[in-house]
C-alpha positions in Angstrom: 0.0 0.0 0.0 3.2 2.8 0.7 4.2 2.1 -2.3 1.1 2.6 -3.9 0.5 5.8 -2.3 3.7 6.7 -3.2 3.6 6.3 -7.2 -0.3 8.2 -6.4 1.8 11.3 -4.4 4.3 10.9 -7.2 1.7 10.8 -10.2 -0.2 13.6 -8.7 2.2 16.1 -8.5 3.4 15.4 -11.9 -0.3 16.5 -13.0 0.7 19.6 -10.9 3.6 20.0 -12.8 2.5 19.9 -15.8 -0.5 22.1 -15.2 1.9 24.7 -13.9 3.6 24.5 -17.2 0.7 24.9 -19.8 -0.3 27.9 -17.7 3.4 29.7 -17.6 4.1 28.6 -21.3 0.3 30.2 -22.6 1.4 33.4 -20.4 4.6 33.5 -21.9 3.4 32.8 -25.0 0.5 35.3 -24.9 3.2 38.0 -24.0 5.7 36.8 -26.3 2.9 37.4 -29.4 2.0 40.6 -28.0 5.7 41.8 -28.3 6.2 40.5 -31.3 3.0 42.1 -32.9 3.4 45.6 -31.2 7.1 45.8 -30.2 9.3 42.9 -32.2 12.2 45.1 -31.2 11.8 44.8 -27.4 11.4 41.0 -28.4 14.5 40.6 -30.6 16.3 42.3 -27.6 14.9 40.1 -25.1 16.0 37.0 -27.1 19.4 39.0 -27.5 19.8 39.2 -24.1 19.1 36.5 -23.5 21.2 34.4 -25.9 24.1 36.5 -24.8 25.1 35.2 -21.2 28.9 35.0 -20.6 28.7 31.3 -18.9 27.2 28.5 -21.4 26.2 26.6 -18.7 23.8 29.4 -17.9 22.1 28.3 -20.7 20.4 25.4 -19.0 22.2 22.7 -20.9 20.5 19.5 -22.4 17.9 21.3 -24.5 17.8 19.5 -27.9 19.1 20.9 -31.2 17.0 19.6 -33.7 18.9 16.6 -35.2 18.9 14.7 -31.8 21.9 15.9 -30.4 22.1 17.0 -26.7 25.4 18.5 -26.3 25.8 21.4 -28.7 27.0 24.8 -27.0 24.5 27.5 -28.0 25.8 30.5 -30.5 26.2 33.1 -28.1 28.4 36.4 -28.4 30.0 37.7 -31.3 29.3 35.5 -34.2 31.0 34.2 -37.8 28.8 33.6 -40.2 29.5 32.1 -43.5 26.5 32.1 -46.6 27.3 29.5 -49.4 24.8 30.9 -52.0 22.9 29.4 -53.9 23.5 31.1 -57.1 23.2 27.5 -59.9 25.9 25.8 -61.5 29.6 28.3 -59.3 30.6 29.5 -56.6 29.9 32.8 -54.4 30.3 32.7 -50.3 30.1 35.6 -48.0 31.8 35.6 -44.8 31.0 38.1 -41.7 33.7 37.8 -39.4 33.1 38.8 -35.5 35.7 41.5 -35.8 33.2 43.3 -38.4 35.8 42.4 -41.1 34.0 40.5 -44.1 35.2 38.6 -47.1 33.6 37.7 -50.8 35.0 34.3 -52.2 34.1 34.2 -55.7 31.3 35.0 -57.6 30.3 33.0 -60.6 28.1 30.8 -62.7 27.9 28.4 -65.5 27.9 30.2 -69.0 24.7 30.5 -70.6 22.6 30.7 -67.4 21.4 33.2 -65.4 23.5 36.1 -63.7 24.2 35.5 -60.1 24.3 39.1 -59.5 21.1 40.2 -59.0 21.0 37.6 -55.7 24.6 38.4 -54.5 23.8 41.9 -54.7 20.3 41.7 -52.7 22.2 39.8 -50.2 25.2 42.2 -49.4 22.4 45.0 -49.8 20.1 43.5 -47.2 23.6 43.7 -45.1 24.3 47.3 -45.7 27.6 46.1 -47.4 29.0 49.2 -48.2 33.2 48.1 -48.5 34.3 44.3 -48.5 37.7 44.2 -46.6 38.5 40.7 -49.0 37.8 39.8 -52.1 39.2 36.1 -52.1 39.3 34.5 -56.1 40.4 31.0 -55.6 40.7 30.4 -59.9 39.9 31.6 -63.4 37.4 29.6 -64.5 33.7 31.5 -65.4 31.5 29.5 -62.4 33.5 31.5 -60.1 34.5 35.0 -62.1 31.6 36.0 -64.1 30.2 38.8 -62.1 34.2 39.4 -60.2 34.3 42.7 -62.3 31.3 43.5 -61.4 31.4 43.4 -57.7 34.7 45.6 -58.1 32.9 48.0 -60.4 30.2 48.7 -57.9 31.9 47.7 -53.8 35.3 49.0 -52.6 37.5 46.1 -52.1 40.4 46.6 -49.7 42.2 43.6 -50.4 42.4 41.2 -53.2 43.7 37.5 -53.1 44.0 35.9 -56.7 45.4 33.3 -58.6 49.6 33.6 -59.9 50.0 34.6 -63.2 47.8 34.6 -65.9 45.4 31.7 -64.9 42.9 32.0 -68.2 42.5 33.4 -71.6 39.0 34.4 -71.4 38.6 37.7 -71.7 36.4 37.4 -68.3 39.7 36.7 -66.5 41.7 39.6 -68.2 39.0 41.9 -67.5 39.0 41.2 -63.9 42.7 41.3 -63.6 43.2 44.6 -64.4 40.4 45.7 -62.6 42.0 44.5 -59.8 45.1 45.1 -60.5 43.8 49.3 -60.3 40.9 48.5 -57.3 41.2 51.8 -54.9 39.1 52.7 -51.4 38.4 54.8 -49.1 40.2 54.7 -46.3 39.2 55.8 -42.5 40.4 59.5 -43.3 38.2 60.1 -46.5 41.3 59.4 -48.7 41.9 57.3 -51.4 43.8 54.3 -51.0 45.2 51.4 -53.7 43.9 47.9 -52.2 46.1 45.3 -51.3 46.9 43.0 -54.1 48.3 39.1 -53.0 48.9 35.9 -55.2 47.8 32.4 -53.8 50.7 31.2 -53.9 52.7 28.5 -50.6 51.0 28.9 -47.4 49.7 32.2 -45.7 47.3 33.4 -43.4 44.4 36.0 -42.9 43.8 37.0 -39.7 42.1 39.6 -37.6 40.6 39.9 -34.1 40.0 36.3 -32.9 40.0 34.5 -36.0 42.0 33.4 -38.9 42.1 31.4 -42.3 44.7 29.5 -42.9 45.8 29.2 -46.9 47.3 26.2 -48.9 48.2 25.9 -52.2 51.4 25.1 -54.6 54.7 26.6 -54.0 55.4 29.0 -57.0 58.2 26.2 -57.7 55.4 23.5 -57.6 52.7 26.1 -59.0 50.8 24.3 -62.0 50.7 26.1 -65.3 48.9 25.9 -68.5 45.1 25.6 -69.5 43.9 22.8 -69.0 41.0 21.8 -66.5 43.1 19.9 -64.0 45.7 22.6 -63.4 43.4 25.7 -63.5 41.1 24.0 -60.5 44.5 22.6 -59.0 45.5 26.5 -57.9 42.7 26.8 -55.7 43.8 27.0 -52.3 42.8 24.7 -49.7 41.8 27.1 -46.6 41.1 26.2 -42.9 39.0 29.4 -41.2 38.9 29.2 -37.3 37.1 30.8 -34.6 36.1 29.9 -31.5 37.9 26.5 -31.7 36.1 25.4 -34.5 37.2 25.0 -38.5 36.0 25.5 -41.8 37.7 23.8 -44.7 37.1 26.0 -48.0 38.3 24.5 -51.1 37.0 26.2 -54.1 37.6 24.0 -56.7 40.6 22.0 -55.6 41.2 18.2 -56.9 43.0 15.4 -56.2 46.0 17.3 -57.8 45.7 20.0 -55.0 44.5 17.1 -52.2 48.1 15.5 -52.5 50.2 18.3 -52.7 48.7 19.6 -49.9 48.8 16.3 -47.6 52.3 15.8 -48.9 53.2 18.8 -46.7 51.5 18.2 -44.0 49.5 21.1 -43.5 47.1 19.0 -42.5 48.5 16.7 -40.2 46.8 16.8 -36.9 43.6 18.9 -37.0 40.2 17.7 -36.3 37.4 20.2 -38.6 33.6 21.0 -38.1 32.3 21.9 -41.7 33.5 21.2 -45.5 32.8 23.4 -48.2 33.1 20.0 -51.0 35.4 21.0 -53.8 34.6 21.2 -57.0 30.7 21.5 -57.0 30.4 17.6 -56.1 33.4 16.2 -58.5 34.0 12.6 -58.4 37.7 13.9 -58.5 37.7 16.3 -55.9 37.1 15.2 -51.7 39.4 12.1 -52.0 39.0 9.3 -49.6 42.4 10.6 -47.9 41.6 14.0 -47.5 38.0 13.2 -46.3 40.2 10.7 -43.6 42.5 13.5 -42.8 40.1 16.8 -41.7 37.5 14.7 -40.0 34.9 17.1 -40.9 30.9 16.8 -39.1 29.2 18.9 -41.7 29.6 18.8 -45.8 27.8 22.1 -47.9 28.1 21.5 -52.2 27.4 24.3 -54.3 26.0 23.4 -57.5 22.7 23.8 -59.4 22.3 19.8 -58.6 20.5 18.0 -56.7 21.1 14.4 -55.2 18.1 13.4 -57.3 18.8 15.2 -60.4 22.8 15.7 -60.8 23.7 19.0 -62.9 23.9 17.3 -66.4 26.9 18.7 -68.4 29.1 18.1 -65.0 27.4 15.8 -63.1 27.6 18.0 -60.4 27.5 16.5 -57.0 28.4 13.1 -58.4 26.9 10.1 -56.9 30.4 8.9 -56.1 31.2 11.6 -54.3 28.1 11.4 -52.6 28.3 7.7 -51.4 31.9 8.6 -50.1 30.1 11.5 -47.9 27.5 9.1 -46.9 29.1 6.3 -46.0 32.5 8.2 -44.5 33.2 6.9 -40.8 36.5 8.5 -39.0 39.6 7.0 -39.8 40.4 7.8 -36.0 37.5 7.3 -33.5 37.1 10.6 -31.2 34.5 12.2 -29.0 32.9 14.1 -32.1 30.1 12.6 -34.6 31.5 9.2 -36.6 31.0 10.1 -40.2 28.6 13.3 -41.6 25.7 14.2 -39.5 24.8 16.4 -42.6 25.0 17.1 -46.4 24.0 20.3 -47.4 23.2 21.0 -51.2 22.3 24.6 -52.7 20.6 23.0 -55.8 18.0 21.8 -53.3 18.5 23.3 -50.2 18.8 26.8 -51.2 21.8 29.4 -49.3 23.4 27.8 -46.5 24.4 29.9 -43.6 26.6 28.7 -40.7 27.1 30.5 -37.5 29.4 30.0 -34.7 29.1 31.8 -31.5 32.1 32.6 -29.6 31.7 29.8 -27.1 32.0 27.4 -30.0 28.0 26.9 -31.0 27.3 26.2 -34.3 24.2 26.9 -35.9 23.5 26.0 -39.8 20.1 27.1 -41.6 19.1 25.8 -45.0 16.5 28.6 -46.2 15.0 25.9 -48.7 15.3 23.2 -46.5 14.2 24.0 -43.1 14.0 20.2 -42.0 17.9 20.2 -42.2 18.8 22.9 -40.1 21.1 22.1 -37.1 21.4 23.9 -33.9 18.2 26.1 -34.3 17.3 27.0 -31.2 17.0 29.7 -29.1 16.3 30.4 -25.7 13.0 33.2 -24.9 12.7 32.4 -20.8 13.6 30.4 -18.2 11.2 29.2 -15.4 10.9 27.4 -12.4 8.6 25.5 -10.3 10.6 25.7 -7.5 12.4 22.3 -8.4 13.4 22.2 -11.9 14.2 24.8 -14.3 13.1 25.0 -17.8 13.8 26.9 -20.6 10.9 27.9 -22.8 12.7 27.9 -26.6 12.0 28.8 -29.9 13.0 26.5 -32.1 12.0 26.4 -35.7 9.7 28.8 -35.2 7.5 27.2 -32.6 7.7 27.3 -28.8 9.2 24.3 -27.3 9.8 23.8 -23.1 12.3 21.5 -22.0 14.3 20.7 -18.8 
């Protein structure tokens, strides 16, 4: 009978519990509505505030992050963000770094298909771009160029980083070598200043307040010359962008040429990565089994007018190689972090990707036509207590959550 009584107590004041809950949460809720429709600012500060606190473990660990996992920090404090856009059958990222420094990498498409400039432009618009601090050109080829010029012609770029030498015929190329070449800004006095031109070329770094990227390519001994396909993709530099303890891997579109060269020198030997921008659009020869072994990457993002379903035709961009070698990658060396990819991210079907990582090491990634793969998504509005446990009343995907 005690023990009977007992599970009765015990059942009883779980009811309680959970009455106590429905009531806060439709408060909260109520309140949270009634910001949003008359003062979404106060909200968005609220959340800010929130979302902001110095110690993670304030931020009442254990909530979920939409893909099941229970132990990813939230992003909190100053923030890098990265956008691979979707912008078809190329390459264009943006990159916001948390010292307000922000970087372009290439900005192209597939000839004979529509302009990615009208997109790019909305989105640096819709950021108040006004000067871009890098403009990063990892090769000649037109998926990565075509609008290059353009983006000269109408930003201030600061500081250029381009191919060695003459890298294509097109006249695309030429035109956006001297353009660059003759690129001036405004500096912080009003005056007129020539931008910083550098060649890909050995290893280098980019660096400012808390963060750098780390560049690898071909010794200008080693560096490949000539026309063809293989060697124009093989100068793009293999690039490992940190903050907060966490690693990008950008790759425009380096290849198994590139791959070697750069694990022959053993830049990089002993570094464990979050996120892989795939080379080459989804190549079957780009993203080797030994590079894949050697960055132990968590997260992959292609960008190519593809899909998984429906490869890109004339390329057979992302190729279904590749993509079983994504799918089916386990770590070459066991460790604490996920054992394979938790997530491949495709433009062609997923639309822009955007990653964000806080300065306690969160990482957040949003797929704005694919909202069922977005990792980390969640946000904390309020925490309550019953007097016994505290709970955290979360937005998360849009829709208000509680959880212990």
């Amino acid at each position: 009978m005690a023990k009977s009584r007992a599970a009765k107590r015990k059942k009883k004041l779980s009811k309680g519990k959970i009455i106590f809950l429905v009531v806060v949460v439709l408060i909260i809720v109520a309140a949270l509505v009634a910001l949003w429709y008359f003062k979404p600012d106060v909200l968005n500060g609220i959340i800010a505030s929130l979302m902001q606190k110095d110690d993670p473990s304030e931020q009442t660990g254990g909530i979920g992050t939409g893909t099941g996992q229970e132990d990813n920090p939230y992003v909190t404090g100053d923030t890098l963000q990265m956008t691979v856009l979707d912008i078809g059958q190329g390459d264009c990222i943006y990159i916001a770094f948390p010292d307000g420094k922000n970087m372009v990498m290439d900005i192209g498409s597939e000839f004979g298909s529509t302009s990615p400039w009208e997109h790019a432009n909305a989105f640096l618009q819709e950021r108040k771009v006004k000067q871009i601090d890098y403009l990063f050109i990892t090769h000649g080829d037109y998926d990565h160029i075509r609008d290059a010029k353009k983006l000269l012609d109408n930003y201030e770029i600061k500081s250029l980083y381009m191919p060695l030498g003459k890298a294509q015929d097109s006249n695309t190329w030429l035109d956006l070598l001297e353009a660059a070449e003759n690129e001036t800004y405004t500096d912080g006095n009003g005056n007129k200043a020539e931008a910083a031109y550098n060649n890909n070329v050995g290893a280098y770094t980019i660096s400012g307040e808390n963060w750098e990227m780390k560049c690898y390519s071909f010794d200008e001994a080693d560096y490949p010359t000539g026309t063809n396909a293989e060697k124009i993709n093989a100068v793009s530099p293999i690039c490992l962008l940190e903050y907060a303890e966490r690693t990008i891997v950008l790759t425009g579109d380096a290849n198994e040429m590139t791959e070697e060269y750069v694990l022959s020198k053993g830049y990089l030997d002993n570094i464990d990565t979050d996120i892989l921008k795939v080379g080459h659009h989804g190549s079957k020869s780009s993203t080797t089994q030994a590079f894949l072994d050697k960055i132990d990457a968590e997260f992959a993002i292609i960008s190519t007018s593809g899909t998984r379903e429906k490869p890109q035709e004339k390329y057979t961009h992302p190729n279904p190689d590749l993509l079983a070698r994504l799918d089916n990658y386990t770590d070459a060396v066991p460790d604490a972090d996920f054992n394979g990819f938790r997530q491949v991210y495709i433009t062609g079907s997923d639309g822009d990707i955007t990653v964000t990582i806080g300065e306690n090491g969160g990482i957040n990634i949003t797929a704005s036509e694919a909202a069922d793969k977005n990792y980390g998504e969640v946000q904390v509005a309020a925490v309550i207590t019953d007097g016994e446990t505290l709970y955290a009343i979360c937005i998360k995907r849009g829709a208000y959550v509680v959880q212990e």
